[in-house]
ZATI-499219 format. One record per residue (C-alpha): residue in one letter; x, y, z. Coordinates in steps of 0.25 Angstrom, whole numbers, plus 5000, padded with zeros to 4 digits. Each point is the difference from the previous one (the first is absolute). Layout:
N
AXYZ...
This chain:
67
X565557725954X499849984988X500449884991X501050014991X500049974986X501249954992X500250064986X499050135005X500650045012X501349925000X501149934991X501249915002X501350014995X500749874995X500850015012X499050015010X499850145001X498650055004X499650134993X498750085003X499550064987X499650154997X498549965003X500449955013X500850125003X498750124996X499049895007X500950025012X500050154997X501750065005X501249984997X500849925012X501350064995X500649854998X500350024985X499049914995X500249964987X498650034994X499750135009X499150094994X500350115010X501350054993X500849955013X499550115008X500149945013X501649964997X500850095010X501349994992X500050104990X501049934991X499349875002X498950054993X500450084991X500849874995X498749905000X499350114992X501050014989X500149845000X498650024998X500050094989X501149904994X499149914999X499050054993X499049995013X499850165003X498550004998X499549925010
């Protein structure tokens, strides 16, 4: 298993938070459907409909679209 790499694969939040980052997510190649914060995948794999389409429009929100 590979090591992994703060500030290249991973980040954390002030309150403890661990967050993959979009490298780690296309080195790991899917979507796992869990949301994740920085998935490049367009939430593919996220089963709720609505769920989805809400992190994607938070994502546009943002500014982050072209990832």
């Amino acid at each position: 298993m590979k090591q992994l790499i703060e500030g290249e694969d991973y980040y954390m939040l002030p309150d403890g938070r661990l967050v993959f980052s979009a490298k780690y997510h296309l080195d790991r190649g899917y979507c796992c459907g869990k949301g994740c914060l920085n998935c490049p995948f367009e939430y593919v794999n996220v089963d709720d409909e609505i769920r989805r389409s809400r992190l994607l429009d938070k994502r546009k929100q943002n500014g982050e679209a072209d990832r």
